[in-house]
Residue, then its C-alpha position, 0 to 999 in steps of 0.5 A: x548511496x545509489x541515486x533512484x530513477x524518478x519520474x521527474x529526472x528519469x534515469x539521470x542520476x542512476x545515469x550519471x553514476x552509471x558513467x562514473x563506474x565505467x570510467x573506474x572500471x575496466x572499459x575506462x581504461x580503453x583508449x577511445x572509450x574513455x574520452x566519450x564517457x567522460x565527455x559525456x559524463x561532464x556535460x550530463x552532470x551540468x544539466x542535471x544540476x540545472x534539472x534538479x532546480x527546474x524541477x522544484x518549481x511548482x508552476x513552471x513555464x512551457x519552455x522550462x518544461x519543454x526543456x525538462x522533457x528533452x533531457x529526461x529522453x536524452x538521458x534515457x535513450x543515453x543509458x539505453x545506448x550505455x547498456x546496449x554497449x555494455x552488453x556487446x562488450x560484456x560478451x567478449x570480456x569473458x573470455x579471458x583476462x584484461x589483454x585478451x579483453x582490450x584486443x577483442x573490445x578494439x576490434x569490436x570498436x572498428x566494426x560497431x557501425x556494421x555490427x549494431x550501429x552504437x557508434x552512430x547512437x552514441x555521435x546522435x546522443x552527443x549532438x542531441x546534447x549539444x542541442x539541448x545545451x544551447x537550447x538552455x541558453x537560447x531560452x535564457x533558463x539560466x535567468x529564471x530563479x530556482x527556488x520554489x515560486x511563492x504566490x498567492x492563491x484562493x483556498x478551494x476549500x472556502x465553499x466548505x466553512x460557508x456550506x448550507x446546512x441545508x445542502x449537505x448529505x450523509x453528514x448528520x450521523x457523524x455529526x451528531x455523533x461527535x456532537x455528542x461525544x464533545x459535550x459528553x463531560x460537560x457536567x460531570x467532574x471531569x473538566x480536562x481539555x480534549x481533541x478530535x481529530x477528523x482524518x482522511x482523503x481530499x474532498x471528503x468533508x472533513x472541514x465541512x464536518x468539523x464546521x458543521x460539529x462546531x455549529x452545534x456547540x459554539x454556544x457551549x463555550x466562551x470563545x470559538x475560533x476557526x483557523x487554518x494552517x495549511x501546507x506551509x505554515x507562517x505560525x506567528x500569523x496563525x497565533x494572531x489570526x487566533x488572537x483576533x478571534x478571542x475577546x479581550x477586555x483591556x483593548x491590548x490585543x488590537x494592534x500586534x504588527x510588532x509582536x514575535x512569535x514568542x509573545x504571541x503565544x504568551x499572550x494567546x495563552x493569556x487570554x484562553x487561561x480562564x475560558x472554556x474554548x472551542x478552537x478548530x485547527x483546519x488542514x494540519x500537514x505535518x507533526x512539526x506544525x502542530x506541535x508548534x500551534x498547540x502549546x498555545x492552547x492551555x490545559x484549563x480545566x475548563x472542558x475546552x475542545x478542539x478539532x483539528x483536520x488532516x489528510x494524513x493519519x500520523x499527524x492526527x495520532x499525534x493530534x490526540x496522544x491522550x485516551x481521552x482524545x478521538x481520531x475520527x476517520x473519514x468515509x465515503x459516502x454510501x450508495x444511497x447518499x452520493x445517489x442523493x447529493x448527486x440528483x439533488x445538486x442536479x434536478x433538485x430532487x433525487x426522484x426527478x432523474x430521467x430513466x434514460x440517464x440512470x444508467x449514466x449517473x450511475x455509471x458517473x457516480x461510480x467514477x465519483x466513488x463516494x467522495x462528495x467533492x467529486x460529485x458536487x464538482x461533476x454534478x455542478x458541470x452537468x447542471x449547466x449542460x443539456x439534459x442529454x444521454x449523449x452530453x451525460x456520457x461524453x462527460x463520463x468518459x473524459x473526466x480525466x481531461x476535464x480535470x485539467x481544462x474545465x474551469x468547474x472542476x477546477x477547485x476539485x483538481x486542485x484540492x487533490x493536487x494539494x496533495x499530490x504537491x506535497x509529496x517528496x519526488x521519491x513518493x510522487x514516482x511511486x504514486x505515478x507508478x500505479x497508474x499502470x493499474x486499472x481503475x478498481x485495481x487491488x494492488x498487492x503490496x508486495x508485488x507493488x514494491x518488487x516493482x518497484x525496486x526492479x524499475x530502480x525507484x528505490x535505493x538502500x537508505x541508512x541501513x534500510x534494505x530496498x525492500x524495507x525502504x519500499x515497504x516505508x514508501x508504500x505505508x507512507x502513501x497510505x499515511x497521506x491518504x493517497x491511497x486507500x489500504x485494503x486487506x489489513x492484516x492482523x498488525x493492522x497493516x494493509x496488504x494491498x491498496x486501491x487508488x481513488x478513480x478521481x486520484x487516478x486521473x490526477x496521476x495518469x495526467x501527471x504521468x502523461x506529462x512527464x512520459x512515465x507510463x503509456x497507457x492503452x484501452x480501459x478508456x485511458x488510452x495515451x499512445x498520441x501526444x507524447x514526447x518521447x518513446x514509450x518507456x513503461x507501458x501498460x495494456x488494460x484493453x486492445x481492438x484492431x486500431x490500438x494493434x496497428x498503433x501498437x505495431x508502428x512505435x518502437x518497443x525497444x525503449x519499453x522498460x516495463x510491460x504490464x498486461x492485464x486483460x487476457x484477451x489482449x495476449x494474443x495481440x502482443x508483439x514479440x517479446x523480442x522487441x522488448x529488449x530494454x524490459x525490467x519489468x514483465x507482469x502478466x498476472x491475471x493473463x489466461x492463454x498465456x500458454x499460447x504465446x511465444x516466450x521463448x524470445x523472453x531469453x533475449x530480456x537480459x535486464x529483467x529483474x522481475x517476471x511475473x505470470x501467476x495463475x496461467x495455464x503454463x505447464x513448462x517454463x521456457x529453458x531460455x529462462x535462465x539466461x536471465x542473470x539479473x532476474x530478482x523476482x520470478x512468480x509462477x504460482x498457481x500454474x502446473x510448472x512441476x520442474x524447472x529449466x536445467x541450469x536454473x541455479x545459475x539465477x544467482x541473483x534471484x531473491x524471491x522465487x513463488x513457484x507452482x504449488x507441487x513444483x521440484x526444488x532444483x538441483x544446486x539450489x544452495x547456489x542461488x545464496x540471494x534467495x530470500x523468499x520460495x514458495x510452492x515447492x513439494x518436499x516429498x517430490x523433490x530429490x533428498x540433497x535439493x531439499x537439504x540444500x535450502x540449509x544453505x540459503x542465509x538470506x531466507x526469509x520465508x519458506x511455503x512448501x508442501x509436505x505429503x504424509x506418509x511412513x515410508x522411509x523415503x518420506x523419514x528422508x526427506x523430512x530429515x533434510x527438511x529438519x536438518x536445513x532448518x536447524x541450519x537456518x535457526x540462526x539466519x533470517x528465517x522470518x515466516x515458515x508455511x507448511x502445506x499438506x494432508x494425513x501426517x505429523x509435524x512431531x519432527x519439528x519437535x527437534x528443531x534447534x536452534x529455534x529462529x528468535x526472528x520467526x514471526x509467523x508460523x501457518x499449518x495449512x491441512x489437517x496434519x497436527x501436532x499432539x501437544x504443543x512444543x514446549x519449545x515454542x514459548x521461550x524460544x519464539x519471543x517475536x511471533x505475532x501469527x500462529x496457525x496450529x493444528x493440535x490432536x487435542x486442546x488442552x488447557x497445558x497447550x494453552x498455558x505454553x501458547x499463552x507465554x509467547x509475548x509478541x502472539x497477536x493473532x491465534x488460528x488453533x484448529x483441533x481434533x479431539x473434544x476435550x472432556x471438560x472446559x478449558x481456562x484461557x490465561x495470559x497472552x498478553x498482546x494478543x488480538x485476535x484468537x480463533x478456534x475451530x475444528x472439523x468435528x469437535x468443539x470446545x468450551x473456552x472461558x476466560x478469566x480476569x487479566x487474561x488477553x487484556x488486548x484482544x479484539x476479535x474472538x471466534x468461538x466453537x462451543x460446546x453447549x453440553x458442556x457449558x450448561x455444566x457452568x452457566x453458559x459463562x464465558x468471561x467476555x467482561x474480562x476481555x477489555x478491549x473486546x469490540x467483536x465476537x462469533x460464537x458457534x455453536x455446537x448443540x449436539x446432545x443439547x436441547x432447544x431450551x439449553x441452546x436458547x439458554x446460551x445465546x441469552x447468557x452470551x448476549x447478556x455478557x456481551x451488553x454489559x460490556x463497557x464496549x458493547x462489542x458486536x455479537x454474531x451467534x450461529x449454529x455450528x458451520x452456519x452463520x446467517x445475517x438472521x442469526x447476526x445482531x449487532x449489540x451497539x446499534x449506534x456504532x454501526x450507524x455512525x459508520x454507515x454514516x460516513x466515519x469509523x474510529x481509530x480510538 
């Protein structure tokens, strides 16, 4: 398996087989090549046995650190040195076979130091790694053990089992919520054995909730015990610490010194058998380590409870596998509540903040974002500061470096370090990545993992693609609550991610230390003190200092350039001086159009360029010399062609082009591709648009289809059908058609049908007239579907309602149907939309029809439905929790339109989940028209929680 570049080690292990491949490849059998590589080969692979230890030390000393930093950069500037040979060789090895390559390389070799100075490069490497090998020594690093330290520290989250009620702010409602959901069987028959489990980020609260729920109701129980357990559990002290908690009658539990594990649990089991009991299991990090503790907790059929805490959701789920259980996840406060905790922790009072520093505190509790550790651990440092505008702001700004040096953030810091420690080293270089981003960035998912795998983060493992692997990683972080997921998508996936203000200074200090990223403006700038070139830079901001700093230092190391403020694009250096580039992200960049980007042809190693959204209108023809490019995104620009000769970019997978652009000729070339978007089929010549049939590896497909009857038009969509059926036995795994005034009744030939398809979208209002009754027994994996139809019938609804993996429906249609239409089957279906531009339905549902739906958005038809009482059938949806209802009243009266609403909300209410009811008038929606039925809920949430159950 491919080693990755990681943040701790660099590039050494992708280093170290780079190595081996020369040696067994044809540049080891050139005679004064061979015997460098390998020297260099067997040195490196010793220190990084060395570096692979150091590196799991927790707390290392400086000159363990020292010595790390210095053969992360000697290994960098190694490989860069290798690939810079590699790529003066590479040129004279095409021109003919293994004879014709030896000459030519020898000749090379005797003029290296007139022609590009390698050969000094490569006598400096060999005698900075001499100098690293005796400083090993001379530091005596080989005597230092290489097991991770073990040492005893004090828990930073003691304050939150002793906090005053008092103190607290925005607790209450979660609180009594959960209160009342812990005593609610208390009297009734039921009496089994239940589990909240309270999740979400460091510093949220979470103990401090959960001991606060355990305050409330410790009088309902028998016993009550608090443990915590910690990232590495010792379980047979866990069970005791229990054990000591619990009464016992006969005295046997006062001595347990020489008790194992097994007897521990007995025994615990023993005592807890007839009690009714209350056990909080605090800072849970793993499955292992619950499963572990909770089979000393007997089902007693006593209304025993217990609360468990964890940063990460996947512990909690397993935490709570019963209906019975609860997972409850944690939110930041509000506005009003950090605003309170913050002013009250400092003055007292939340009325008695000076008007000059409002601005500040504001400013401050921004950077806070809601998390209450955060804003005690700042207010707390401003308590004891002057009560100065100044003071405030000098503390704003350098909260970053306050976390690593001030002593009253330091419980803050370390908390959020917990975390971070608990990380695998693959996971801790992508976390660090992401301090490429500005504060408040929304960081797409895919264009987050295609970074990735271009900076050489990510390797193949056990079958699994990179962009599979990426894709785990990147769903792992936000099971760790590292991350906050944003845009969850109808499977109830994140599409992007934010990363937490306080996390991002953790990360950007970490990064700091080991030369990860540079940073410059957005108040992060961190260009001085560092060891090292620059090696993945990122500008958020630039003035006429950070230009002058930027010019001195040498770009030629720089693997990826990130650029995120587009006045800063005038400022840029050439992308000449760029020539280690990996990664080249302008997106969100305007005037691009003014910058230089023909040198781009001289970034051999680019693997990912990304510019969306810029007023390019020409891609630079120096574009295809780019033979390693994998990703290449211009959506959104008006690029209608591309380069000649752009087929030779055989290595691209993803290609997003400009919305209207031409398909390029020989397209059927580039097999790696498995992704193009933004392309017009009708602009495209015949044979491009049949060659996408020869694309095994395409996953997804975004094109643009104009409508027409011509017969150039019957061409192309002949070619289209043609490729597909070709591809109906590939990949092919999402399908987006774009386009206005036509038909897709062609598709109605598509054989065989992709059983991998699992998304199809119609974009416009072109329609189908019925639908396919291909669709159903073909598409067994399609979870979205976007479909336009002439009619809706209940036919069309039938065939829908068959496909077993359907969980989200967009149906848009254009004719109003004459009576109601009956909704059956779907039975895995979530969320289930219907609309259209100038008609509107009637739509009931009958008994075991979506049984899991959760959202529905409603068009209807009230003429129509007065025929049948306004009944919709929402008491069948069992697993309802929101509902929109539009309604279309043309040829109704007021009375008939007030008589629906009622119905609707009357069905709504008597709905065990008190779903969420918006009704509006057709094509209005206004928060006067919005209630929300369960008043309760939308409490709780304000107040700091939502539920997963």
């Amino acid at each position: 398996m491919e080693v990755a570049v990681s943040a701790s080690h660099g590039v050494m292990g992708p280093l170290l087989g780079k190595l081996a491949d020369l040696l067994a490849g044809k540049y080891g059998r050139i005679r004064g090549v061979r015997g460098e590589i390998l020297s260099l080969q067997v040195e490196l692979t010793s220190m990084h046995a060395a570096l692979k230890n150091y590196t799991m030390l927790e707390d290392p000393d400086v000159e363990v650190m020292t010595w790390i930093s210095l053969l992360r950069e000697l290994a960098y500037d190694t490989e860069d040195c290798i690939d810079k040979f590699i790529r003066r060789l590479g040129k004279r090895g095409r021109r003919g076979g293994f004879k014709e390559l030896l000459r030519d390389t020898t000749r090379f070799l005797k003029t290296l130091d007139s022609r590009c100075g390698i050969a000094d490069q490569i006598d400096e490497l060999k005698a900075r790694i001499k100098h690293v090998k005796e400083l090993k020594d001379s530091y005596k690093l080989s005597e230092i053990p290489c097991s991770k330290t073990e040492h005893a520290a004090v828990d930073p989250r003691l304050c939150a089992l002793f906090a005053e009620e008092a103190h607290l702010v925005g607790v209450e409602g979660p609180r009594d919520d959960l209160v009342k959901w812990m005593l609610k069987e208390e009297n009734s028959s039921t009496k089994d054995r239940k589990v909240l489990s309270i999740v979400g980020f460091g510093g949220l609260g979470k103990t401090t909730l959960a001991n606060e729920v355990y305050r409330k109701i410790q009088g309902h129980f028998d016993c009550q015990v608090f443990v915590s357990v910690s990232q590495k559990p010792y379980i047979k002290n866990i069970i005791k610490d229990v054990i000591s908690q619990v009464p016992c009658q006969d005295g046997s539990t006062k001595d347990t010194s020489d008790w194992d594990e097994k007897k521990s649990i007995a025994k615990l089991r023993e005592l807890l058998q007839d009690k009714r009991y209350l056990v909080i299991v605090d800072d849970i990090w793993s499955t292992q380590a619950w499963n572990n503790i909770k089979c000393a907790f007997p089902y007693n059929n006593c209304s025993s409870r217990i609360i468990t805490t964890t940063r990460i959701i996947d512990v909690a789920r397993s935490c709570c596998p019963g209906s019975d259980d609860r997972v409850y996840e944690m939110t930041a406060l509000s506005d009003l509540h950090s605003k309170r905790l913050f002013l009250k922790r400092i003055f007292g009072s939340e009325d008695h903040c000076p008007d000059m520093l409002k601005e500040s505190s504001n400013e401050i509790l921004k950077k806070c974002g809601g998390l209450p550790l955060a804003i005690i651990s700042i207010s707390s440092l401003l308590a004891n500061r002057p009560v100065v505008k100044e003071e405030w702001e000098k503390i704003r700004r350098s909260i970053g470096s306050a976390l690593e040096n001030n002593q009253s953030l330091e419980g803050m810091s370390k908390i959020l370090l917990l975390s971070y420690n608990d990380l695998p080293p693959n996971l801790k270089t992508c976390l660090l990545y992401l301090s490429v981003f500005p504060e408040d960035y929304v960081i797409d998912r895919e264009r987050l993992v295609r970074r990735w795998i271009a900076e050489g983060f990510i390797s193949e493992e056990r079958g699994q693609s990179q962009q599979e692997v990426a894709e785990i990683y990147f769903y792992e972080l936000v099971n760790k609550s590292m991350v906050q997921p944003e845009d969850i998508g109808y499977d109830g996936k994140a599409r992007a991610c934010r990363v937490h203000d306080m996390m991002l200074e953790i990360i950007i200090s970490k990064s700091n230390e080991d030369n990860f990223i540079v940073v410059i403006g957005g108040g992060q700038t961190t260009l001085a003190n560092r060891q090292g070139f620059i090696r993945r830079l990122s500008i958020q901001q630039i003035d006429v200092e950070l230009v002058h700093l930027l010019a001195q230092e040498d770009l030629s190391h720089v693997r990826s350039l990130t650029v995120t403020c587009s006045a800063c694009v005038k400022h840029l250096p050439s992308l000449a001086k760029f020539e280690a580039l990996r990664v080249l992200d302008f997106q969100g960049c305007e005037g691009l159009e003014e910058y230089d980007m023909k040198s781009i042809g001289k970034l051999l190693q680019l693997k990912y360029l990304n510019f969306p959204a810029t007023r390019i209108s020409k891609l630079p023809s120096e574009i295809v010399l780019l033979r390693d490019l994998e990703t290449l995104h211009f959506g959104a620009t008006p690029v209608e062609e591309l380069p000649i000769g752009f087929a030779q970019l055989t290595k691209l997978q993803h290609l997003i082009a400009g919305g209207w652009t031409i398909i390029p000729k020989k397209i059927g070339n580039m097999r790696n591709l498995r992704e193009i978007s933004g392309f017009s089929i009708t602009g495209s010549p015949a044979d491009a648009v049949e060659d996408l049939g020869s694309l095994p590896g395409l996953e997804e497909i975004d094109i643009y289809l104009d409508g027409g009857e011509s017969d150039e038009f019957r061409r192309h969509e002949e070619m289209l059908l043609s490729s597909l059926c070709k591809l109906g036995s590939c990949k092919l795994r999402s399908l987006r058609i774009r386009g206005n005034d036509g038909s897709l009744e062609f598709l109605g030939s598509w054989s065989p049908l992709p059983f991998t398809l699992q998304e199809f979208y119609m974009v416009g209002d072109y329609c189908f007239t019925k639908v396919p009754e291909c669709i159903a027994p073909a598409l067994t994996s399609l979870s979205f579907l976007d479909i336009n139809l002439a009619e809706l019938t209940e036919e069309g609804l039938v065939t829908l309602g068959e496909l077993p993996a359907l969980l989200h429906l967009v149906l848009w249609f254009r004719t109003r149907p004459d009576d109601r239409v009956i909704v059956r089957g779907f039975p895995s279906l979530k969320q289930f939309t219907i609309y259209s531009n100038d008609a509107s339905a009637y739509v009931t549902f009958v008994k075991g029809s979506m049984p899991k739906l959760k959202k529905l958005d409603l068009l209807i038809n009230v003429s129509t439905a007065k025929t049948y009482g306004f009944h919709l059938g929402i008491e069948h949806l069992t697993c309802l929790k929101q509902a929109t209802a539009r309604l279309d009243n043309r040829g109704a009266t007021p009375s008939e339109r007030k008589a629906a609403e009622a119905v609707i909300r009357v069905e709504a209410g008597a709905h065990p989940n008190h779903p969420a009811v918006t009704i509006c008038d057709e094509y209005q929606c206004s928060e006067e028209d919005s209630e929300d039925i369960c008043g309760d809920e939308k409490k709780s949430k304000e107040d700091g929680g939502t539920d997963e159950n």
